[in-house]
N, C-alpha and C positions, 0 to 999 in steps of 0.2 A: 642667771642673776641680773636684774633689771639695776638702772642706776638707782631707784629708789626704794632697792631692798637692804635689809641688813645685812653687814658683812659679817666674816668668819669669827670675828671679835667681838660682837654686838656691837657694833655701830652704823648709823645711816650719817655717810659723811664724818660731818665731824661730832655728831651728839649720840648719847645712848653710853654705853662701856656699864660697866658694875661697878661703883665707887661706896665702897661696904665695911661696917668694921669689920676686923678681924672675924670674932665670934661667929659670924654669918660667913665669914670665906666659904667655908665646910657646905653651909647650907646651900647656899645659892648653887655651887660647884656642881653637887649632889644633882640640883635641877637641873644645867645645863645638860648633864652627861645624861639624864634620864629622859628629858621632853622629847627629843626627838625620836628615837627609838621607840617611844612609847606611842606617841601620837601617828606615827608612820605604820604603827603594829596592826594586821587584820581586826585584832580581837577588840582593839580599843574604839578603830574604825564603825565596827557593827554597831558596839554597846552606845557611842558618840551617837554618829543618826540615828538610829531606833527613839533613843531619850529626844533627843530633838522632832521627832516627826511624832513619837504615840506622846510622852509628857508635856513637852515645850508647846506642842501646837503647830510647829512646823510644817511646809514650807510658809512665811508669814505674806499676807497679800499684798500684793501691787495693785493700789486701786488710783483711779483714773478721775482726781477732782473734776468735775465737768464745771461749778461754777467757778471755785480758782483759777482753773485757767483759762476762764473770760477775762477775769476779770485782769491779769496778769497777762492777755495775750502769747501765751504758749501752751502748749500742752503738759501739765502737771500732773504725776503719777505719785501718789505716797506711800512709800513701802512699810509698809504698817505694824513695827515692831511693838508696838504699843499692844500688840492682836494678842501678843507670845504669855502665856505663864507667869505668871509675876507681874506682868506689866510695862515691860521693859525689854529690850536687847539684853539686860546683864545676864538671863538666863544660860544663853547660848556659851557663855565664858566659865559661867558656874560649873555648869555640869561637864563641860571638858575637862578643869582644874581637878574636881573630886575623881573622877575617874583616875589623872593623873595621880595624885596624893593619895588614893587608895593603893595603885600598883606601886606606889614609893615606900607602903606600910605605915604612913601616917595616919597619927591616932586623934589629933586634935586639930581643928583649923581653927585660923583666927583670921580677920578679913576687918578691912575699913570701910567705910561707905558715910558717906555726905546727904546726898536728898534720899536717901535711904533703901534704894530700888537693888544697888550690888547688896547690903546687908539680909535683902528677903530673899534675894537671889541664892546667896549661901546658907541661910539658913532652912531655905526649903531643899539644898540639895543634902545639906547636911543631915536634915529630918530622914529625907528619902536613905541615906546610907549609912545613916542609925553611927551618926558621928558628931564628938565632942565640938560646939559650935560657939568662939564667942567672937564680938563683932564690937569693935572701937567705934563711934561716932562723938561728934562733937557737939557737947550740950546743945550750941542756939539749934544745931540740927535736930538735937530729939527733941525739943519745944515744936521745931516749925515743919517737923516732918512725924508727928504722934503718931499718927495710923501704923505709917510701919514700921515703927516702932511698937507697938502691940503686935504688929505681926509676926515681928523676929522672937519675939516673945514665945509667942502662941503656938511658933514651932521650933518652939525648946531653945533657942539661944540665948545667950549671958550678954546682952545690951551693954555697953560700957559706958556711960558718958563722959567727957575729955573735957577736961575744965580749965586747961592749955589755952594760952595766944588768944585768937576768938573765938575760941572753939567751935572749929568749921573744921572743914575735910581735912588739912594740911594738918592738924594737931591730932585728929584721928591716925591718921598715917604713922608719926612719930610715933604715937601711944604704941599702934602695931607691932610697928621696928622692934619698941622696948622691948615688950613680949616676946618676941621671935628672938633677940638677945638671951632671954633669961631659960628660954626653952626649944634650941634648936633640935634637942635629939627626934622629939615625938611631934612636932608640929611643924604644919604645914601653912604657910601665908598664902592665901588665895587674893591675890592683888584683882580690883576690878575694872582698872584699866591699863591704858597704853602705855605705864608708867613703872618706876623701878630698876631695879638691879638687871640688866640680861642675863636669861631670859627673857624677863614677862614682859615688854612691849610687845616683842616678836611672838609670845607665844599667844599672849592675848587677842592680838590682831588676827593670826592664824582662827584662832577659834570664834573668832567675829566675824570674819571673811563667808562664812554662811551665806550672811546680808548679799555680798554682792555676786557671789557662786551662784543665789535664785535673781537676784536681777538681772543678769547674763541671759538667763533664759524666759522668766516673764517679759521682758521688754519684747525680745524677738518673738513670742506671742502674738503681742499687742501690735508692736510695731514694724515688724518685719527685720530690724537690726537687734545682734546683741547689746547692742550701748545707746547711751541716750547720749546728749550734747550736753548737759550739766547734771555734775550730780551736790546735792544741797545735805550739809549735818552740821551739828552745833558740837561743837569742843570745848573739853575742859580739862580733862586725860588724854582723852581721844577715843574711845575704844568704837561708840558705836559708826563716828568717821573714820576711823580704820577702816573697820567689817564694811563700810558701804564701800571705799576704794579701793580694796586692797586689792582685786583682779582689774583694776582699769590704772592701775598708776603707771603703766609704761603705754598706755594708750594715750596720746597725746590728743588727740580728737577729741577728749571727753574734757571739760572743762571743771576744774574741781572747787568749788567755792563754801569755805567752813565760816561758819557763825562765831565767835566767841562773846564773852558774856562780857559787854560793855560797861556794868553797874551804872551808874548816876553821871557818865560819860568817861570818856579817855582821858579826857585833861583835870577831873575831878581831885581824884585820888582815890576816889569809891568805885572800883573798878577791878576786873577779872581778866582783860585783855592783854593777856602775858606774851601774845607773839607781836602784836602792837608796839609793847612798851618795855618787853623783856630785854635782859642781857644775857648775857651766855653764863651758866653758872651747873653747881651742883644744887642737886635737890631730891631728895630720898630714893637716893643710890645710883643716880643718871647724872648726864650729863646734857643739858637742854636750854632754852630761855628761861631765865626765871626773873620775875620783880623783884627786884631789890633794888638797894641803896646804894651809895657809892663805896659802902664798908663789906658789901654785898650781905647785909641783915636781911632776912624775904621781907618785902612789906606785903603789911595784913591785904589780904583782897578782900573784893564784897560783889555779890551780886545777888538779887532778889532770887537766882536760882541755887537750891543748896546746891546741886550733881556741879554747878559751874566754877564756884566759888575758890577756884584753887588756881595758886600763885608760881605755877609752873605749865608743863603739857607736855606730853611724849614726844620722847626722841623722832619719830618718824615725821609728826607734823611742823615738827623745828625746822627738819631737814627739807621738806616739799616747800615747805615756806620761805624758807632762804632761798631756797634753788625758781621761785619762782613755779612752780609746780602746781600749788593751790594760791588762789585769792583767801585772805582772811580778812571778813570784817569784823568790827565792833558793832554789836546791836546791844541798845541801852534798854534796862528792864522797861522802861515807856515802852520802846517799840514792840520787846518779846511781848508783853502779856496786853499788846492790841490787838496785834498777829496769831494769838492764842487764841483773842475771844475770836476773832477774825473765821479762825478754822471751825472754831466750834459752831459757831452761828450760820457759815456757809456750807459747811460738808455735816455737820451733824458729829466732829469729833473733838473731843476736848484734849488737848496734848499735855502732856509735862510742859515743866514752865522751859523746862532745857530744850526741848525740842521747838515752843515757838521762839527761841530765838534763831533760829534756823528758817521756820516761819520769815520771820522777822528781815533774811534779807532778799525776799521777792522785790518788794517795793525798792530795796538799792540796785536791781540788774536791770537791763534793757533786754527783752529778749524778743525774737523774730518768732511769725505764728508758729514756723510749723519745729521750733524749736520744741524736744521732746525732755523733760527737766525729770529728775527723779531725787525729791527729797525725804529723807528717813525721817521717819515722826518715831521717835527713839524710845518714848515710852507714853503711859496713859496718866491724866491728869489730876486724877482720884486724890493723888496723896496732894497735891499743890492748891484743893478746890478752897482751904483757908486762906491762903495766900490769895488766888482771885479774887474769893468774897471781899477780903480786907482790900483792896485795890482797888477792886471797880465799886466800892460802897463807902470809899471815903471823903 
């Protein structure tokens, strides 16, 4: 047990635990007693990497920016999640979870998602395993994320839209909750990230941890070491910075620097930068930073990334954060979607908006040449290309 692993209770420190109503005791419980045994089991093991390596597209490439890290002066590798199935990291979480809720005997999933990448994510595995799929999102999200939104569609899922709060991710979530309230026997929440009741940080991350399982080994490829000197992801649950750190967080060597989603700045109010500006609260079923007020009400976040847009973050990034473990900045939607066109126009790839604010904090680090960086481009930019148009054409 590393200091910044979960304890026997679900907690890292002092954030995480399962703070649940009643109704869900049963359910959650149910999870605990099942994920490990299951995930730990040969049969699950096979069925896990096979889908990841012949469906996902797996192992995903570590490719070696040659003009960003001129221009940045170190050596840049981008581990290329954006490569994967769907278009995203949420892949790799998906199809762990249905596996798991398949040997649980669940018959229905139901699942939340923001910029919409976990929504395709579950309902393509849900297509795949010929299982009841509906998916909460929050209206401004199926306005400003349409494409996949047709695509959860187009493989058979019940799109919900959440007409809550500002109907963003955080009212998606609650929608979920209700759900999972009124139908614990036969359904299964597939959460898609680092977030929730324990479980699903811990088990999330585990099924994320992919990411940094082939960067352990493409680095020392490329570079002769298992580990680089920094590794770069954008947070807002957390799951695809989880999966990049989760074998290097008791490696002190490796410097860990997470993005979050600054909105229109920190001292705005238009803003997503909950470990910045967070307090320690509850928030759909954890216990972590959350925005709020002095009444502890969440106040509304915003940031031009739907995946960011949420006014909490998992327990684990709480915990590295306070303890000094990872650097977290604020990058403001200016910087993310320069840093996006930036990628695209220099390496020839266009990211999610989530991922260039991760982009986005090259130009805040100082780094030495032969410094070796490896930052996660977390998904592809297909669904985000209206939101550029509208930005760089205004």
């Amino acid at each position: 047990m590393g200091k910044y692993t979960v304890d026997e209770n679900g907690y890292y420190g002092e954030f995480g635990g399962a703070y649940i109503p009643e109704i869900l005791h049963a359910c959650v419980e149910e999870i605990q007693k099942a994920y490990k045994e299951i995930l730990n089991s040969e049969s699950f093991k096979q069925e896990y990497y096979q889908l990841l390596r012949d469906y996902a597209g797996r192992p995903s490439p570590l490719y070696y920016a040659k003009r960003m890290s001129e221009k940045y002066g170190c050596k840049l590798y981008l581990k290329r999640e954006d490569c994967n199935h769907t278009g995203a990291h949420k892949i790799n979480n998906a199809l762990g979870q249905i596996l798991l809720a398949k040997r649980m005997g669940k018959k229905r999933i139901i699942a939340e998602t923001g910029a919409g990448q976990h929504g395709v994510a579950t309902a393509t595995v849900c297509a795949l395993m010929n299982m009841e799929c509906v998916v909460y999102m929050g209206k401004t999200d199926v306005e400003r994320q349409a494409p996949n939104v047709e695509r959860m569609k187009m493989l058979g899922a019940t799109v919900v839209p959440v007409t809550s709060g500002n109907m963003t991710l955080k009212d998606a979530c609650n929608e979920a909750i209700r759900d999972w309230c009124c139908h614990p026997e036969d359904t299964y929440y597939l959460i898609g990230s680092t977030m929730g009741p324990y479980p699903y940080p811990e088990m999330v991350a585990r099924l994320q941890s992919v990411i940094s399982e082939e960067i352990k080994y493409q680095i020392k490829e490329k570079e002769g070491r298992d580990y680089p000197d920094y590794l770069i992801a954008c947070v807002g649950g957390g799951s695809n910075a989880a999966g990049t750190i989760y074998h290097y967080l008791d490696d002190e060597q490796v410097k860990i620097v997470l993005a979050e989603a600054g909105g229109l700045g920190v001292e705005t109010g238009q803003t997503a930068a909950t470990i910045k500006l967070g307090t320690v609260g509850i928030i759909h079923g954890m216990k972590t930073y959350v925005i709020q007020d002095e009444d502890g009400q969440i106040t509304e976040p915003y940031s031009i990334s739907a995946g960011l847009d949420y006014p909490g973050v998992g327990p684990m990034h709480s915990n590295i954060a306070k303890n000094g473990r990872a650097t977290v900045l604020a990058v403001t939607d200016d910087e993310a979607m320069n840093a996006g066109m930036e990628l695209t126009r220099m390496e020839g790839i266009i990211p999610a908006i989530e991922s260039a604010h991760a982009l986005g904090v090259l130009q805040k680090l100082k780094f030495k040449p032969d410094d070796v960086v490896v930052l996660t481009v977390s998904g592809r930019g297909d669904k985000d290309l209206n939101t550029y148009l509208k930005y760089f054409n205004k």
